[in-house]
C-alpha positions as CSV (number, residue, x, y, z in Angstrom):
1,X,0.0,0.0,0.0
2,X,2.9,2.2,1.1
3,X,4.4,1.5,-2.4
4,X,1.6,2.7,-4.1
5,X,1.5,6.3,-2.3
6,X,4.9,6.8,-3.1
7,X,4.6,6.2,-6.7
8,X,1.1,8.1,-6.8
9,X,3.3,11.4,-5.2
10,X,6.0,9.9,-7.6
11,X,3.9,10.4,-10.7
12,X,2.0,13.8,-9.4
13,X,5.7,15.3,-8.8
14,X,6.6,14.3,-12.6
15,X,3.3,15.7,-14.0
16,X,4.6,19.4,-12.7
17,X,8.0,18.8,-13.7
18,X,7.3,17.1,-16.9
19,X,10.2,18.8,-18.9
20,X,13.1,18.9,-16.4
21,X,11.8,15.3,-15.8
22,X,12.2,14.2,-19.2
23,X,15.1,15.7,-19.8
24,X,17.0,14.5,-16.7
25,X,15.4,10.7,-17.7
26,X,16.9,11.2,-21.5
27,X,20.7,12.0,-19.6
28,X,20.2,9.0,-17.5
29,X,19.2,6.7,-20.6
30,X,21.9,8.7,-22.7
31,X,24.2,7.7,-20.0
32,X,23.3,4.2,-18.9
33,X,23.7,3.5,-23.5
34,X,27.1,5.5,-23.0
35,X,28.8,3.0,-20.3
36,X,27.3,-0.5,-21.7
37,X,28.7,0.3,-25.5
38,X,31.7,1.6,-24.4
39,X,32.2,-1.5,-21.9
40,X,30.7,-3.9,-24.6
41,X,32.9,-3.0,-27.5
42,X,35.6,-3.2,-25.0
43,X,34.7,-6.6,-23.7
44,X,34.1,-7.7,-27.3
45,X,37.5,-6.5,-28.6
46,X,39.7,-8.1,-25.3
47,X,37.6,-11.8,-26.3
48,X,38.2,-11.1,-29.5
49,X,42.5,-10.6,-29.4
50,X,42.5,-13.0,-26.8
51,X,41.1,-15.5,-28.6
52,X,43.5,-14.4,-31.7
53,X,46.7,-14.7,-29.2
54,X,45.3,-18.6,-27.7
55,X,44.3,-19.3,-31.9
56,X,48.1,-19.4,-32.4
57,X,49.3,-20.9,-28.7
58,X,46.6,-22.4,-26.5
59,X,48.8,-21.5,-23.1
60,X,51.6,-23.2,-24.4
61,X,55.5,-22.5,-24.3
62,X,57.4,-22.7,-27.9
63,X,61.1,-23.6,-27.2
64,X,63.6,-22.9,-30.1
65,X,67.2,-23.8,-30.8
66,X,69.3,-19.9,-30.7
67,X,72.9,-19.2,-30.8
68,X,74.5,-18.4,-27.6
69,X,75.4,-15.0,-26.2
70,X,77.8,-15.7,-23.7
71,X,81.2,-17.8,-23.1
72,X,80.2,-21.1,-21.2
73,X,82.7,-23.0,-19.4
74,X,85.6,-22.1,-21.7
75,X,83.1,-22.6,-25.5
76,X,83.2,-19.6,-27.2
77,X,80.3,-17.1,-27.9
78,X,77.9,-17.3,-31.0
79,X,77.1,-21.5,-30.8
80,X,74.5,-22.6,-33.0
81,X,71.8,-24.8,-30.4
82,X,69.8,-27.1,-32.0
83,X,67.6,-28.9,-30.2
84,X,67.3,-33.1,-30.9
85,X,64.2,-35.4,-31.6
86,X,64.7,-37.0,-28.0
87,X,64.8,-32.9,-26.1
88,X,60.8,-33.1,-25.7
89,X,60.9,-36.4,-24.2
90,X,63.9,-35.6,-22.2
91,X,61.8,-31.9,-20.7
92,X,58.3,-33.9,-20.0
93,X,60.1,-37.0,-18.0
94,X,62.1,-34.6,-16.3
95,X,59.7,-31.6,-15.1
96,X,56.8,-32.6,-13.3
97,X,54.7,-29.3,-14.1
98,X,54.9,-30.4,-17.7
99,X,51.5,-31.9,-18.8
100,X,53.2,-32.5,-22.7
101,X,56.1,-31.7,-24.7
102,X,56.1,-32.4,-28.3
103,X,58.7,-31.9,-31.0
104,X,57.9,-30.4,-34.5
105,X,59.7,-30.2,-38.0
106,X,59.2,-27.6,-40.6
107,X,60.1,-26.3,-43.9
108,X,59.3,-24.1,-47.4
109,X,57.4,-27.1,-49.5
110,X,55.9,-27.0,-52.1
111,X,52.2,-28.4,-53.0
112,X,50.7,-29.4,-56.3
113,X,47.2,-30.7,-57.4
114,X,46.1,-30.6,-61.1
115,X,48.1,-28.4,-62.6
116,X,48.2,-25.6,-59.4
117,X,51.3,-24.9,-57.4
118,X,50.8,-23.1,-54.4
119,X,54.3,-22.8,-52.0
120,X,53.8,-22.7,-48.5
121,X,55.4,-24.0,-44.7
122,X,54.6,-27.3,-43.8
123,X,54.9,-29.2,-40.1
124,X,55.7,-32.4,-39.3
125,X,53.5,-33.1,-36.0
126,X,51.9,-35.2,-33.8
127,X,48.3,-35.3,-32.8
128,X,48.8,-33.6,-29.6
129,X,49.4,-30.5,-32.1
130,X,46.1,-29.9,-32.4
131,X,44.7,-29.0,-29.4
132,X,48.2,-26.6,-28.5
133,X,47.5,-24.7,-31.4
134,X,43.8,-24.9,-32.1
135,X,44.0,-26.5,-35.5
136,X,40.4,-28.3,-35.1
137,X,39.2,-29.6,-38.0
138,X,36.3,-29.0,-40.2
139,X,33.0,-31.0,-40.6
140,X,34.0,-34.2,-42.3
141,X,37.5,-34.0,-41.6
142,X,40.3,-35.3,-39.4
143,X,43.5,-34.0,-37.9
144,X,46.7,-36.3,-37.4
145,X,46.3,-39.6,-35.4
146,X,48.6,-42.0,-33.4
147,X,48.2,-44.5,-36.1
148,X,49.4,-42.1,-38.5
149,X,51.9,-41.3,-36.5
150,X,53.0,-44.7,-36.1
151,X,53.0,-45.9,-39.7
152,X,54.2,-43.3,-41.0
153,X,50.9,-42.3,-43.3
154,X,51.0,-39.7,-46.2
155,X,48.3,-37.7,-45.1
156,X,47.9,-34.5,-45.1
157,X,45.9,-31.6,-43.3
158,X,45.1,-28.4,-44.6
159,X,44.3,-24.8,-43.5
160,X,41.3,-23.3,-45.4
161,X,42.8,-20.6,-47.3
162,X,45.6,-23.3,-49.3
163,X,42.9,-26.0,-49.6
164,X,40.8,-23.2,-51.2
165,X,43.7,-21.9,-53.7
166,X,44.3,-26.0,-54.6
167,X,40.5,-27.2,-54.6
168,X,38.6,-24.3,-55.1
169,X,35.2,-24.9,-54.3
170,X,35.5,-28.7,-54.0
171,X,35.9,-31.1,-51.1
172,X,39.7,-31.5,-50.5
173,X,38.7,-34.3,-48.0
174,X,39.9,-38.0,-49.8
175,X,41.8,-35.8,-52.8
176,X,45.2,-36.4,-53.4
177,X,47.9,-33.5,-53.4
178,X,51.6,-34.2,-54.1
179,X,54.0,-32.5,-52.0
180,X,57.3,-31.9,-53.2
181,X,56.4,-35.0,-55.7
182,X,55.0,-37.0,-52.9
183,X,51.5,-38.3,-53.1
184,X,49.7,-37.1,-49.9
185,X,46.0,-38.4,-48.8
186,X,43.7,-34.8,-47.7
187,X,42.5,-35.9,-44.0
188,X,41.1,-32.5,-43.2
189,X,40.6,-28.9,-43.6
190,X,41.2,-26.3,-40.6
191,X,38.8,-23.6,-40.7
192,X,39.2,-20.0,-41.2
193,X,40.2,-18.9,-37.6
194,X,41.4,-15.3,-36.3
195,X,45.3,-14.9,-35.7
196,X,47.1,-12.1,-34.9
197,X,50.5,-13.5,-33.5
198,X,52.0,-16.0,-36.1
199,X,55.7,-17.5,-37.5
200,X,56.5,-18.7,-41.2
201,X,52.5,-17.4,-42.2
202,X,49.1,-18.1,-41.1
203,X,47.8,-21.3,-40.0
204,X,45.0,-21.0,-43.0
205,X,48.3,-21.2,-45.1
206,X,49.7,-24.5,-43.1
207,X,50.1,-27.6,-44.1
208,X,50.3,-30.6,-41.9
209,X,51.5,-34.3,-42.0
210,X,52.6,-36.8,-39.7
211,X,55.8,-35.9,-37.8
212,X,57.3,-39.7,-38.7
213,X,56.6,-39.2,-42.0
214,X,58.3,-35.6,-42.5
215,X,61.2,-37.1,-41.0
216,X,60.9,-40.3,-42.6
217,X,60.9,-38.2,-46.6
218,X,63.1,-35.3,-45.4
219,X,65.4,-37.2,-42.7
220,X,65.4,-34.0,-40.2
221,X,67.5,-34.5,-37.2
222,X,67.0,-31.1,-35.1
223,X,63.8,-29.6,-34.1
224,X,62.2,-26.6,-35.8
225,X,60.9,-25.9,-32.0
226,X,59.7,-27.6,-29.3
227,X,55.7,-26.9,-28.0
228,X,55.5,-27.1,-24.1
229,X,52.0,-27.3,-22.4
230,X,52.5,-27.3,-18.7
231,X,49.5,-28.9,-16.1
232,X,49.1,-25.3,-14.5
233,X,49.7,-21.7,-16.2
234,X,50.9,-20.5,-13.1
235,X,54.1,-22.4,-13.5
236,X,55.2,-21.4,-17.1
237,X,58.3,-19.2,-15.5
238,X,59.6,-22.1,-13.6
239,X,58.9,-24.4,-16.2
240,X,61.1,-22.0,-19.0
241,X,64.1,-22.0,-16.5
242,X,64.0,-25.8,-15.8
243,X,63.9,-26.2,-19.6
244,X,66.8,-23.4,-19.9
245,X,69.0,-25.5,-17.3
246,X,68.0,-29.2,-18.2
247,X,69.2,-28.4,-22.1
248,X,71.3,-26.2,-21.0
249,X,73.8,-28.9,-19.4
250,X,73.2,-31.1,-22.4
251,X,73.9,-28.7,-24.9
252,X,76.8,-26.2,-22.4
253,X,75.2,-23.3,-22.2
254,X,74.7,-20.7,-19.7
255,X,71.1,-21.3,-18.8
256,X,70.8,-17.5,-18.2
257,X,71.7,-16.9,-21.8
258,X,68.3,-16.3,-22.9
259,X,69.2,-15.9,-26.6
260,X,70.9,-19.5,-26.3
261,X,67.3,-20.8,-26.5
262,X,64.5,-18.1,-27.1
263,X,61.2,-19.2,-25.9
264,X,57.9,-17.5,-26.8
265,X,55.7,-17.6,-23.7
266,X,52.2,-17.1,-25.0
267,X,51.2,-17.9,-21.3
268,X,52.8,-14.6,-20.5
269,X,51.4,-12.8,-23.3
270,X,48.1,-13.9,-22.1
271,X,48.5,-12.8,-19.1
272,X,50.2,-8.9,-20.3
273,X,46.7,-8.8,-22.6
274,X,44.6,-9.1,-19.6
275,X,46.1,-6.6,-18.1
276,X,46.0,-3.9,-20.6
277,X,42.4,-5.0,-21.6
278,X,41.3,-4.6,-18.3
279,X,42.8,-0.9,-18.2
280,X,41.6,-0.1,-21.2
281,X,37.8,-1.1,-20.1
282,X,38.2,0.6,-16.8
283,X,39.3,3.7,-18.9
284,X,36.3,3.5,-21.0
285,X,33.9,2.3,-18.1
286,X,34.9,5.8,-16.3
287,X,34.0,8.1,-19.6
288,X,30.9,6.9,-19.8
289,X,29.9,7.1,-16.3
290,X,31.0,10.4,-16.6
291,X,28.1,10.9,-18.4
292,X,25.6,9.4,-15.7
293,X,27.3,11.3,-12.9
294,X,26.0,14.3,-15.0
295,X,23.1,12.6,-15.4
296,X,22.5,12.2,-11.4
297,X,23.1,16.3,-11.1
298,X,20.0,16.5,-13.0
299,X,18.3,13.9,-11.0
300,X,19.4,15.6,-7.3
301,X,18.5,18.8,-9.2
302,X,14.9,18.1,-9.5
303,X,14.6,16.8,-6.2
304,X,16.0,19.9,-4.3
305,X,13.1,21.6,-6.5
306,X,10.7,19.1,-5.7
307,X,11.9,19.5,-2.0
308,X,11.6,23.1,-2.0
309,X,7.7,23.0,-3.6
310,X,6.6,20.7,-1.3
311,X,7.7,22.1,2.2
312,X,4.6,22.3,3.4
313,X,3.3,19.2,2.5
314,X,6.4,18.0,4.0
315,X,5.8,20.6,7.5
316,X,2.1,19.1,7.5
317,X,3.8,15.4,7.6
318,X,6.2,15.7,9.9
319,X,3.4,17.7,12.4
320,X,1.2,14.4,12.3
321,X,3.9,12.1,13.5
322,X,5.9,11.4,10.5
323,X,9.6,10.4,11.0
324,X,12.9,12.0,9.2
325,X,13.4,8.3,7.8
326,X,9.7,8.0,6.5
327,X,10.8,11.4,4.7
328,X,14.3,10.3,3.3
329,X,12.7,6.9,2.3
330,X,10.3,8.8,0.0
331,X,12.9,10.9,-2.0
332,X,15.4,8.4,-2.3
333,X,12.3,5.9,-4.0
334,X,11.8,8.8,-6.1
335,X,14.9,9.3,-7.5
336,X,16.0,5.9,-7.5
337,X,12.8,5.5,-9.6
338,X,13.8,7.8,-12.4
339,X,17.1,6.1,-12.3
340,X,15.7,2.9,-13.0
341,X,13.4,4.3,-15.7
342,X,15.9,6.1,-17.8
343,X,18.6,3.1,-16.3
344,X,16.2,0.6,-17.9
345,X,15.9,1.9,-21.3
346,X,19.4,2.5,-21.5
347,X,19.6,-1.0,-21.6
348,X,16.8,-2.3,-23.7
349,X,18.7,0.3,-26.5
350,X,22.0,-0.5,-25.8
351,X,21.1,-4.6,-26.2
352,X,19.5,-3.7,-29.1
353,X,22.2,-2.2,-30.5
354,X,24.1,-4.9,-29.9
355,X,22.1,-7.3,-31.7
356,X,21.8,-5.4,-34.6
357,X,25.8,-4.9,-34.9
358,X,25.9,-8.6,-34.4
359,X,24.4,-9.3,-37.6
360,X,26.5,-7.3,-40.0
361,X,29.1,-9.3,-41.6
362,X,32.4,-9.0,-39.5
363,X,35.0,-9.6,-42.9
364,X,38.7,-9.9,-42.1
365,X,39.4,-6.6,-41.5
366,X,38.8,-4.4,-38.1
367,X,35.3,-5.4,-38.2
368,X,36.1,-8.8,-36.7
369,X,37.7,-7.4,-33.4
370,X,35.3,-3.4,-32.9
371,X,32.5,-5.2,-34.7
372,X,31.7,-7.8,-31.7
373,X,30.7,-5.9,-29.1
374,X,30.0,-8.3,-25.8
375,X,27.0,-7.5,-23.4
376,X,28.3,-10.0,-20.8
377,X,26.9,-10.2,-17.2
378,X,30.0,-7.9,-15.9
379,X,29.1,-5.2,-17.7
380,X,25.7,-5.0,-17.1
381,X,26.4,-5.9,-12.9
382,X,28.6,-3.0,-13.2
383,X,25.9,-0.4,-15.3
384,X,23.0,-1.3,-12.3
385,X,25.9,-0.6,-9.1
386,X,27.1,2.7,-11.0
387,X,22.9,3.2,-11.5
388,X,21.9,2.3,-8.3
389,X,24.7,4.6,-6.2
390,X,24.1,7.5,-8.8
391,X,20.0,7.3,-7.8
392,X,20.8,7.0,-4.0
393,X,23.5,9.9,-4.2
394,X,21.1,11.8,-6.2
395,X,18.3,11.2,-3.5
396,X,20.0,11.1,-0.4
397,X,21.0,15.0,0.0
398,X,17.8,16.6,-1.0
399,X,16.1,13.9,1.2
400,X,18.5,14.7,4.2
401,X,17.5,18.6,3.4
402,X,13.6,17.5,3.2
403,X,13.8,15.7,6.4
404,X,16.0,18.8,8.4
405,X,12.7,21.3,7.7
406,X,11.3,22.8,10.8
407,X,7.4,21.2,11.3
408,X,6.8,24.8,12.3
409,X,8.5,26.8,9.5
410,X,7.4,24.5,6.8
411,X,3.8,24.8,7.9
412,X,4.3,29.0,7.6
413,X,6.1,28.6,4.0
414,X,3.9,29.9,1.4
């Protein structure tokens, strides 16, 4: 019932105010639109370069062969380190914080198929390859097994662009494709996928065969790199100086000689991303709520007037027994109220926005990264507090002023 009253005075205080009331409720909305895009597109771009950053190491550590830096118990400086097909082996037996350690081969190859030549860097792998650096593959399709692993198949796996550029439109999958005169077996096609952080070309470009087999054609005996996935993230630092020191005493080198072994800790890089992202949404969260605090001047603005016209309905209250808290309870529902209105709508626009951006086509440009904008639960958790403390602010000082009046003075004011 008490409810009802309030919003009754609520409604009769907006009918006399009805400009200033809309006005202040258009800032508010204005506002509340102003922090959940700016927060959204932020969100949206962090997912989106974060998933570009784990699309070309999923929280791995790549280990390569370098040439060292310093003099090491009497070998000179400038060593060529290259690491050997038993190294991975050697790093996951020896470091318990290492779920996996795989070796990988690479080289410039060439691929032909009915009459197109297409040049591009091929990997010798094994199947744990795939899930370190996200090559799923497509409907249909497979990526390399333990079988072909172990008899050395001739299969091959392709990223979307090259399969397009050899097939065209057709199914790749079951085609055969010579590589460097070899007949290779199409297993399957990788997707397109987003990549911003990439060595020897994009992984659309890559081709992929069994690391047994690469070996078996080519007869590589040193590692193009080494991919390190340890059982916890937390423990990719002490993992990379185990790794420095274990190969470091096979190989005599200063395991302090970075450049002896370069690693590329995409762990780390996660981690650096996070933290910039999460500045750079903090930065943009504060402009827009810029706005709303702007916004709530016009909302404690109102009430001080709406305070001031109704003294002596106020006087008349507080001369039949009402309480100061019964009076500050009333203007802080009021201006919560408007809060929530123009709060509210805010949101319905800003979501619809949202879904509207959603469905233009991203491309491969910028699009992909500003054009996903993400309304996640943060965001909006975040809009409501900034809403909710803005309308109590907003409510509390003219309430505190309302419920100070003198019974007696109030009841003379005119």
């Amino acid at each position: 019932m008490q409810f009802f009253m309030l919003l009754r005075e609520f409604l009769e205080d907006i009918r006399k105010q009805k400009t200033r009331a809309f006005l202040t409720t258009i800032a508010i909305t204005w506002g509340t639109l102003a922090v959940i895009l700016l927060m959204a597109f932020g969100e949206g771009l962090s997912f989106r370069m974060r998933e570009s950053l784990l699309n070309a190491g999923n929280r791995i550590i790549r280990v390569y062969g370098g040439q060292t830096t310093q003099k090491y118990q009497g070998l000179p400086v400038g060593r060529s380190i290259r690491m050997r097909l038993d190294d991975a082996g050697i790093i996951q037996n020896s470091i318990p914080e290492v779920e996996s350690a795989i070796g990988v081969l690479g080289r410039q190859t060439r691929l032909r198929r009915d009459g197109v030549t297409v040049s591009t860097f091929m990997e010798g792998v094994f199947p744990e390859f795939e899930f370190m650096r996200r090559m799923f593959p497509d409907a249909g399709g497979r990526f390399i097994n333990d079988r072909d692993v172990m008899e050395k198949r001739r299969v091959l796996f392709l990223g979307q662009v090259i399969a397009s550029e050899l097939f065209g439109g057709q199914d790749p999958v079951g085609q055969i494709v010579t590589v460097d005169g070899n007949p290779f077996t199409v297993i399957g096609i990788m997707p397109k996928k987003m990549q911003t952080s990439m060595n020897n070309g994009p992984d659309d470009r890559r081709a992929i065969i069994p690391f047994t087999t690469f070996q078996s054609i080519y007869g590589n005996r040193n590692l193009n790199e080494m991919l390190v996935k340890p059982r916890y993230s937390l423990d990719n630092r002490l993992i990379i100086s185990e790794i420095r020191r274990i190969l470091g005493r096979k190989y005599q080198f200063d395991p302090a000689d970075e450049l002896a072994m370069p690693v590329w800790d995409f762990i780390e890089d996660e981690k650096i991303g996070a933290k910039v992202f999460t500045g750079i949404n903090v930065f943009l969260a504060v402009i827009g709520a810029m706005t709303l605090i702007i916004a709530g001047v016009g909302v404690a603005n109102i009430m001080f007037v709406v305070v001031k016209e109704r003294t002596h309905e106020i006087g008349i209250k507080r001369a039949v027994g009402a309480k100061r808290r019964h009076i500050i309870f009333q203007f802080i529902f009021e201006s919560l109220l408007i809060a929530v209105i123009g709060g509210g709508t805010g949101l319905l626009l800003a979501w619809g926005l949202i879904k509207l951006i959603w469905t233009i086509p991203a491309g491969d440009g910028a699009m992909q990264f500003l054009g996903r904008p993400i309304l996640s639960f943060a965001v909006v958790f975040i809009t409501v507090s900034v809403l909710t403390l803005i309308g109590l602010l907003a409510g509390l000082f003219p309430a505190r002023k309302a419920a100070g009046i003198d019974p007696v003075e109030a009841l003379r004011y005119e």
